[in-house]
C-alpha positions in Angstrom: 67.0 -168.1 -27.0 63.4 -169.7 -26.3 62.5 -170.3 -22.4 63.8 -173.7 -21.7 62.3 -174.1 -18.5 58.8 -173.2 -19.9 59.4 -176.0 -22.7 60.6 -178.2 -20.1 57.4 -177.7 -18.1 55.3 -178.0 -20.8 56.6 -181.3 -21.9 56.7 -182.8 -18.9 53.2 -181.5 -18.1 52.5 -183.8 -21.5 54.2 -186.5 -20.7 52.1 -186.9 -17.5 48.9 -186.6 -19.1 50.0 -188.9 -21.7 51.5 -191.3 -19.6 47.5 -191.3 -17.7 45.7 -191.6 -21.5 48.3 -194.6 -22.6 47.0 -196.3 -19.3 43.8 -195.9 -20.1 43.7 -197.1 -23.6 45.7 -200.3 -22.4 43.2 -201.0 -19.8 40.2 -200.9 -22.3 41.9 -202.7 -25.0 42.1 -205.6 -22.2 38.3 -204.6 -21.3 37.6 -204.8 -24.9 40.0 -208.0 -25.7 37.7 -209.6 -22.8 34.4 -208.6 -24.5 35.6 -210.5 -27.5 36.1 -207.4 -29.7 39.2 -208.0 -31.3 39.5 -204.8 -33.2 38.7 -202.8 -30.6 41.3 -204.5 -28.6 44.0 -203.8 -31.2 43.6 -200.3 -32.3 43.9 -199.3 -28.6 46.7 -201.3 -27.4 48.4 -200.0 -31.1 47.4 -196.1 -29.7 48.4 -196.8 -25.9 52.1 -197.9 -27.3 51.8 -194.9 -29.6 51.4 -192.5 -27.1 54.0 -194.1 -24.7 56.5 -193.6 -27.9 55.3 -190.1 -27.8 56.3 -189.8 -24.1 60.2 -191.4 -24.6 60.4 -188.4 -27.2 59.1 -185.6 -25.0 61.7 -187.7 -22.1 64.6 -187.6 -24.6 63.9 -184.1 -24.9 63.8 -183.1 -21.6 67.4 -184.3 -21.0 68.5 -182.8 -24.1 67.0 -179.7 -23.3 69.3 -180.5 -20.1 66.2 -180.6 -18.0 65.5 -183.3 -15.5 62.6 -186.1 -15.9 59.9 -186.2 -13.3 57.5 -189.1 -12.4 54.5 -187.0 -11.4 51.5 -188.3 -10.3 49.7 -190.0 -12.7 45.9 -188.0 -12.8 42.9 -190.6 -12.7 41.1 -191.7 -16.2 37.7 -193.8 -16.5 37.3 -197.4 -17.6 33.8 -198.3 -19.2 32.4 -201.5 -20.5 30.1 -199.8 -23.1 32.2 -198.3 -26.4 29.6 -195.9 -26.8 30.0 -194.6 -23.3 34.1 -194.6 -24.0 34.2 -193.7 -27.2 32.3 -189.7 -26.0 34.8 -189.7 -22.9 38.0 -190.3 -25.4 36.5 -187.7 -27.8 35.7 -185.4 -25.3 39.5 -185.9 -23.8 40.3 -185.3 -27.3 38.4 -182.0 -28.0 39.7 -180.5 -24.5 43.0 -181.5 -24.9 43.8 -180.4 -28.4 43.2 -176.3 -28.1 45.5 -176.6 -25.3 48.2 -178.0 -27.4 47.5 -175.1 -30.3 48.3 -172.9 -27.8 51.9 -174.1 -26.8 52.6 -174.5 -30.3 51.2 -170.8 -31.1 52.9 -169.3 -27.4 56.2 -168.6 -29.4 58.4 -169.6 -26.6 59.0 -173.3 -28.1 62.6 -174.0 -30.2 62.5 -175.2 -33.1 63.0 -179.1 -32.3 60.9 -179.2 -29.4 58.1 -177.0 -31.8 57.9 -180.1 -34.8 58.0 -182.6 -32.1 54.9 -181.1 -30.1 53.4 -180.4 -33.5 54.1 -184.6 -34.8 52.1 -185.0 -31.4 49.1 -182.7 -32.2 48.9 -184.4 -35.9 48.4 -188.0 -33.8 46.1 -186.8 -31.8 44.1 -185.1 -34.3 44.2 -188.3 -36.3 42.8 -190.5 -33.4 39.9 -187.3 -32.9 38.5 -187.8 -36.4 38.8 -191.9 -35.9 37.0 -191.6 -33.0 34.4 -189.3 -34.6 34.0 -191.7 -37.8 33.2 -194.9 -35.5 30.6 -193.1 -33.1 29.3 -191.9 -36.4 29.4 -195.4 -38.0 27.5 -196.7 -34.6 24.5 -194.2 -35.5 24.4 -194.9 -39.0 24.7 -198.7 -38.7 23.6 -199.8 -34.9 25.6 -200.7 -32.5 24.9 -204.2 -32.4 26.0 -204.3 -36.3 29.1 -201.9 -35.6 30.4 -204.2 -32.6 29.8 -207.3 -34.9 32.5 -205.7 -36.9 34.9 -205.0 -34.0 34.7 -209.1 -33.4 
């Protein structure tokens, strides 16, 4: 049998980092709704709801895992007005976050559910890493004024 409690903590641990990234990503697409940057607006309040479907999964395993939900404390997350300046903190969240979730899945004490589920997670978040690499990549190869003109 895998260590329950040590998936348990580990998801939860998840979930409350999530629950602080989904925040953030529904605050700037109102920051970016507000700058008149309709695209910018959608694609993160489409990747906030993502990652609060995320956090219902790692929930619903908890309690089948027959472990209990917490409502931790919900750590802090920056709000900018520039998408250059928030686009380097997200991919910096990004490139710190996602060697820590290898490691749970290559630690060998997840089951087999909880394993595909973390792993469906990791696949996200590597997705939204190489978006958020194309379009600060796509602001130095086109300027920002001409990338933001495309967010409108």
């Amino acid at each position: 049998m895998k260590d329950v409690q040590k998936t348990i903590e580990i998801l939860q641990h998840i979930s409350t980092q999530l629950t602080a990234n989904a925040l953030n990503h529904q605050i700037m697409a109102r920051v970016f709704a507000s700058q008149g940057f309709t695209k910018l607006a959608e694609k993160y309040a489409e990747h906030g709801a993502s990652e609060l479907d995320f956090i219902a999964k790692f929930h619903n395993r908890i309690l089948d895992l027959d472990g209990e939900i917490r409502q931790d404390e919900i750590p802090t997350r920056q709000i900018f007005n520039d998408i250059e300046d928030f686009l380097a903190y997200d991919l910096k969240a990004s490139l710190d976050g996602l060697p820590i979730v290898e490691d749970v899945l290559n630690a060998g004490y997840l089951d087999i559910t909880t394993y595909d589920l973390i792993k469906d997670y990791y696949k996200d978040e590597e997705e939204d890493l190489n978006w958020t690499k194309s379009q600060i990549d796509l602001i130095q190869a086109v300027g920002k004024q001409v990338y933001l003109a495309k967010m409108l």
